[in-house]
N, C-alpha and C positions, 0 to 999 in steps of 0.2 A: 738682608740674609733671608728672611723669609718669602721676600719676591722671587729669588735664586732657588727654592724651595719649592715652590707653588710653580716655579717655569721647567725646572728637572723632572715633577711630579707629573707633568700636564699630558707627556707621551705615553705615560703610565695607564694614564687615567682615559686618554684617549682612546686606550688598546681596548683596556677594560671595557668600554661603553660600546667599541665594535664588537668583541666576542661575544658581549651579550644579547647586542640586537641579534647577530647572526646565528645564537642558537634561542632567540625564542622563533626567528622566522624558521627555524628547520625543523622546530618541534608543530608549527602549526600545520606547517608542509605535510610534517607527517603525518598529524592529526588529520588532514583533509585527505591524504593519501588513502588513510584505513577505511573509509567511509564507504560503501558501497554504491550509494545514491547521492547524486550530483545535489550539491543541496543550493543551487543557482543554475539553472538553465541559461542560455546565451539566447539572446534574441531571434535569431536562426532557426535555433533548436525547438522554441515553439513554434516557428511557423512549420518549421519540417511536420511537428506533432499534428497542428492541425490540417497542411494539406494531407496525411495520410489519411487522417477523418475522413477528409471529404471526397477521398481517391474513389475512381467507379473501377477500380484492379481491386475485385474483391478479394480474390484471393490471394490478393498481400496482403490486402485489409486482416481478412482471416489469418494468415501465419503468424501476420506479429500477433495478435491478439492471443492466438491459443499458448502464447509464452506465458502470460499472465494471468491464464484461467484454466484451470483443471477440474475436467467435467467429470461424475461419477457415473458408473449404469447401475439403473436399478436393482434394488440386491432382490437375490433369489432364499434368501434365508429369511425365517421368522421374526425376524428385527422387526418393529412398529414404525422406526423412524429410518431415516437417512438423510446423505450430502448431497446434495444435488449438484455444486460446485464450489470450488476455491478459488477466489482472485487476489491478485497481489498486487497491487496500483500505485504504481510509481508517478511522481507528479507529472510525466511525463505521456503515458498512459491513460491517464484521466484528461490531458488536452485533446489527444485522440479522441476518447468516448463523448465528450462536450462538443468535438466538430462535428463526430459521426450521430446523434443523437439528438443534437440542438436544431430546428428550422429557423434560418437564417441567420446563421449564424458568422460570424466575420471573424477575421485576422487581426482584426482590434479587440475585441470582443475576448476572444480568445488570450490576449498578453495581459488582459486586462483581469480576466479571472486566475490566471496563472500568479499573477503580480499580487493579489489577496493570500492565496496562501501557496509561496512557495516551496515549502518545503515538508507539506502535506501528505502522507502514505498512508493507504486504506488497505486495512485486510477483510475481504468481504466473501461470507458464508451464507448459501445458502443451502438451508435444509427442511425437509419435508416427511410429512406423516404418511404411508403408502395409503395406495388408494383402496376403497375401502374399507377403513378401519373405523369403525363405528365407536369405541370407546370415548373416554376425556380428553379435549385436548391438554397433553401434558403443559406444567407450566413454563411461562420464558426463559426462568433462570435454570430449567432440566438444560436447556440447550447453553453450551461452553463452547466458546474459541479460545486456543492462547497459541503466542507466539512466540518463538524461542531460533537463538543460536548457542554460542557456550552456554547460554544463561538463561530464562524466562525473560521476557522483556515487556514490559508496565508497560497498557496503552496507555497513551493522552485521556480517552474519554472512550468509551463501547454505548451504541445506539442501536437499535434494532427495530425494524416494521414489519406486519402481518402482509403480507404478497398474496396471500388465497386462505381466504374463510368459506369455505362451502354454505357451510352454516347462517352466513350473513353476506353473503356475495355483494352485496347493496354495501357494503363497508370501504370492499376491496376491489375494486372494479379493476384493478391495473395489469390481471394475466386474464386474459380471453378465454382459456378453456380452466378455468378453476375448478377441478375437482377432488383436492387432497390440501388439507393444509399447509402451509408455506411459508416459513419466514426469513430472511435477511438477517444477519449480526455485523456490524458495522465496526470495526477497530480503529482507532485513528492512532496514527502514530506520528512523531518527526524525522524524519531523513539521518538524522547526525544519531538516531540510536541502532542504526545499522550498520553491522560492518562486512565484509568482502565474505564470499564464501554462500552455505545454503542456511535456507529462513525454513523454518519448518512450524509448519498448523496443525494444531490438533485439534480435531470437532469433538467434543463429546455429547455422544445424544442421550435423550431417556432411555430406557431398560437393553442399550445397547451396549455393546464393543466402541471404542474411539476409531476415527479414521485418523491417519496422520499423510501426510504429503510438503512435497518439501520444492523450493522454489530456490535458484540456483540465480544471486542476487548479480553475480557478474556479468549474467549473457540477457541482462534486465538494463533497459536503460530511465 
């Protein structure tokens, strides 16, 4: 009687255990759906990244890039500070900047750094003191980046480096004509805290206004 039981139950139990696989696969479906940024590149997909690095068509080079970087002009108002740019670096993006910036750089090399951290997104500000402004340099923490869609969104970790110390040029040798302060804000974030639609930055500087600018994550690969 109970084997009669346990064999009428088994079609039951069967069903069960399909409708459940097929809505947790349609919930992950979705879940990858909402995602803005591929959070697995195809093998392909890197080396497409890195032959555009290494294209001499600069002016593709250039197109794609200016999707991911908004440059500011120097302001004409009383402000001490400003943006110099805003970049939005999809891990896709950053294989680009590593073929175009790396010497000798290879297509191994390249899936190999991609393969370390795949799902890696950088928002990166840089901003500067006008030129000469002879006061303090204000402190690191006066300069703010955040990052927001519906919501404010937590970086992973925020890092930041001096790019031009007038003051101490001997420190910062990495911009050639340094004559105004200058520093980098580095945001890291992961891929899966993005979703479809615009990412929007806000710089805030010392004794200024914020800049805000906003990067349209869909036409971003």
């Amino acid at each position: 009687m109970e084997v009669r039981g346990y064999v009428r139950s088994f079609p039951r139990l069967a069903f069960q255990w399909q409708t459940h696989t097929l809505l947790l696969f349609l919930c992950t479906l979705f879940a990858l759906n909402a995602l803005a940024i591929q959070l697995s590149l195809q093998p392909e997909e890197v080396e497409e990244a890195y032959a555009l690095g290494q294209t001499s068509n600069h002016e593709e080079l250039r197109d794609f890039l200016n999707q991911y970087e908004h440059d500011f002009k120097y302001p004409s108002n009383d402000s001490i500070a400003f943006v110099q740019s805003v970049e939005f670096q999809t891990p896709y993006e950053q294989i680009v900047l590593r073929s175009q910036k790396t010497n000798q750089y290879s297509k191994f090399q390249a899936a190999e750094d991609y393969r370390a951290k795949p799902a890696l997104v950088i928002v990166r500000a840089v901003v500067s003191l006008k030129t000469g402004y002879s006061g303090p340099t204000p402190p690191a923490d006066s300069f703010k980046v955040s990052v927001s869609q519906a919501n404010l969104i937590a970086p992973r970790s925020v890092t930041g480096n001096v790019l031009c110390e007038p003051s101490n040029y001997a420190d910062t040798p990495t911009v050639v004509d340094c004559v105004a302060y200058t520093r980098e804000i580095l945001l890291h974030f992961d891929a899966s805290q993005f979703a479809h639609g615009n990412a929007t930055v806000k710089v805030t500087l010392p004794y200024g206004q914020p800049m805000v600018t906003k990067f349209n994550l869909d036409k971003l690969k």
